[in-house]
C-alpha positions, 0 to 999 in steps of 0.5 A, a space after each residue: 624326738 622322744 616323748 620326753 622330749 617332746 612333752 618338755 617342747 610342749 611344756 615349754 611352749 605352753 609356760 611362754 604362752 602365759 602372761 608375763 604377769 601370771 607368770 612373774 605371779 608364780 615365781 613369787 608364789 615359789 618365791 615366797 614359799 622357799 623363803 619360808 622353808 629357808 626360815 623355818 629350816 634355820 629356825 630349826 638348826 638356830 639351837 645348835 649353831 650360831 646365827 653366824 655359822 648359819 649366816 656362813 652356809 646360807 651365803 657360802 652355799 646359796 651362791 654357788 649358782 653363779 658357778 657357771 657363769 665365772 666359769 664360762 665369763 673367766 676374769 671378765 665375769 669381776 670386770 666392773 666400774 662400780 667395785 665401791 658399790 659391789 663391795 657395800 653390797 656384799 657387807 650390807 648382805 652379810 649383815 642382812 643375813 645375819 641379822 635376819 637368822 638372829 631375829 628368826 630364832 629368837 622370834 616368832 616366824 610371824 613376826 619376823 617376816 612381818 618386820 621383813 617387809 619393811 625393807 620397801 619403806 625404808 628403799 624409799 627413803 635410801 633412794 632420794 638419798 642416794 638415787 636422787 629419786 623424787 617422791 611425792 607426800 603420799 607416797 611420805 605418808 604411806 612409808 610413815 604409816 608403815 612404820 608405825 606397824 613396826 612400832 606396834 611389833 616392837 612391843 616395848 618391855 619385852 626385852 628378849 622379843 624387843 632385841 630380836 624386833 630390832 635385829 628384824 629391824 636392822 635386817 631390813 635397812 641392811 637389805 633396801 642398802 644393799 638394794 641401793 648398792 645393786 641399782 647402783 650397779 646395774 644402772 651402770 651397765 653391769 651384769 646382774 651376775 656379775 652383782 651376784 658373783 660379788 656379793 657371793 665371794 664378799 658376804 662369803 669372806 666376811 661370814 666366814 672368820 666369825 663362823 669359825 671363830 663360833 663352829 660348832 662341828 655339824 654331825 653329817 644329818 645336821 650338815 646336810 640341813 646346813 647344805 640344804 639351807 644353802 640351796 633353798 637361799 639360792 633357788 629362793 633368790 633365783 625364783 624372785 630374779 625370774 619373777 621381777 623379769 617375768 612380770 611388771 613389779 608393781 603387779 607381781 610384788 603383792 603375791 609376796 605377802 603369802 610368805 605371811 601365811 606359810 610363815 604362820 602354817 610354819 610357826 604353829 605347826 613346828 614351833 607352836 606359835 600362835 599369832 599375837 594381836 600385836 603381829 596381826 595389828 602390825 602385819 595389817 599396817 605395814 602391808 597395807 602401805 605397801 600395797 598402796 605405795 606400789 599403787 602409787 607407783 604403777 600410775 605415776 610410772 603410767 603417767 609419766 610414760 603418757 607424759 613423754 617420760 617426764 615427771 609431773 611436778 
């Protein structure tokens, strides 16, 4: 054995002897910073090309990771029961994605990000609708509260910001559908790469005739940051795919509110945006109902786990 291989033996033995939990932190923590990179990259390219040319190259690109997989898995990588919910989710994830890159250049990194989170309020919502899942009145009051943090971002009158608030907005309902739409499917015994093969091949079919329609040729540095985009969204994905299986969600999930951090290093140190009252105001609220919505959720799984699996009324 050489000594690479050894140091990589050692490495490896060390990494599994962690807890999940702290390992399931540090994938989020990379998590959270890739996003931000992939936010601020695009923010930078967002006065040249179209939100939907950039839509067209994150989802084009960042899913190129399952390669592999169609290969060695061939026609049986697509074999699936739930073709309707693959489907919801590739446009559902198309529109998050071009939503998201619209509000992203047109407002702060900050602001965006802080909206962002909002797509946990509005899962929970979706779920008793579509999942049939039961939710108890804290866990109401705690979504209500949250939602009262957007409307302070909204900051009604300022036109421009409100449009790309509500683009933010959007974004978020998109993604928890899409949310949905994967539960739905991995529920029923499908292959979380299969889900992702879907999705990769459908928001790549639907980005891709508006992004010509709006092309505007890339010189090679500018495609090169495009490609870059492209990869960033994928390690992005794959970096919180290791987190949510490395650690409980409930524990690993706060860790994502440092995307908050790096969004405001991003903004005032390449774009020179200063954090407004109304975001710190907004991001105070919509994170702290989050945190207790994930509180809520860590003791009545608990509880219902020492109940012999069955709710509590």
């Amino acid at each position: 054995m050489s000594i690479k291989e050894a140091a990589q033996s050692l490495l490896d033995r060390y990494w599994r002897s962690l807890p999940g939990n702290f390992r399931g932190a540090i994938w989020v923590l990379l998590s959270a910073f890739t996003f931000i990179l992939l936010q601020a990259l695009t923010k930078q390219l967002g006065g040249r090309f179209d939100s939907i040319q950039l839509a067209f190259f994150r989802a084009s690109i960042g899913g190129l990771a399952v390669l592999p997989f169609i290969f060695s898995r061939g026609s049986s990588a697509f074999r699936t029961e739930n073709l309707p919910y693959h489907v919801g989710r590739g446009l559902f994830g198309a529109m998050a994605i071009f939503l998201m890159v619209f509000a992203i250049i047109h407002m702060p990194l900050a602001d965006a990000t802080v909206i962002g989170f909002t797509r946990t309020l509005f899962l929970i919502a979706l779920a008793v609708i579509f999942l049939g899942e039961r939710v108890r009145w804290r866990r109401w009051t705690a979504t209500a509260v949250g939602f009262g943090g957007v409307v302070i971002m909204l900051r009604p009158g300022d036109e421009t910001f409100q449009l790309a608030a509500l683009a933010a907005v959007g974004a978020s309902v998109c993604f928890a559908s899409a949310h949905v739409c994967i539960k739905k499917c991995t529920t029923q015994k499908d292959h979380p790469l299969t889900v992702q093969s879907y999705y990769w091949l459908i928001a790549t079919a639907v980005t891709l005739p508006p992004a010509l329609w709006f092309w505007t040729t890339p010189s090679w540095d500018e495609l090169a940051l495009l490609i870059l985009i492209g990869v960033i969204s994928g390690l992005a994905q794959i970096f919180t795919a290791y987190s949510l299986s490395a650690g409980e969600a409930t524990f690993v999930a706060p860790f994502d509110f440092t995307r908050l951090l790096w969004a405001a290093l991003f903004g005032v140190a390449l774009f020179g945006e200063a954090l407004a009252p109304a975001t710190i105001g907004g991001a105070l609220i919509i994170i702290g109902s989050n945190l207790y919505i994930a509180r809520r959720q860590a003791k009545e799984s608990k509880a219902k786990a020492a109940a012999g699996g069955v709710d509590r009324p």
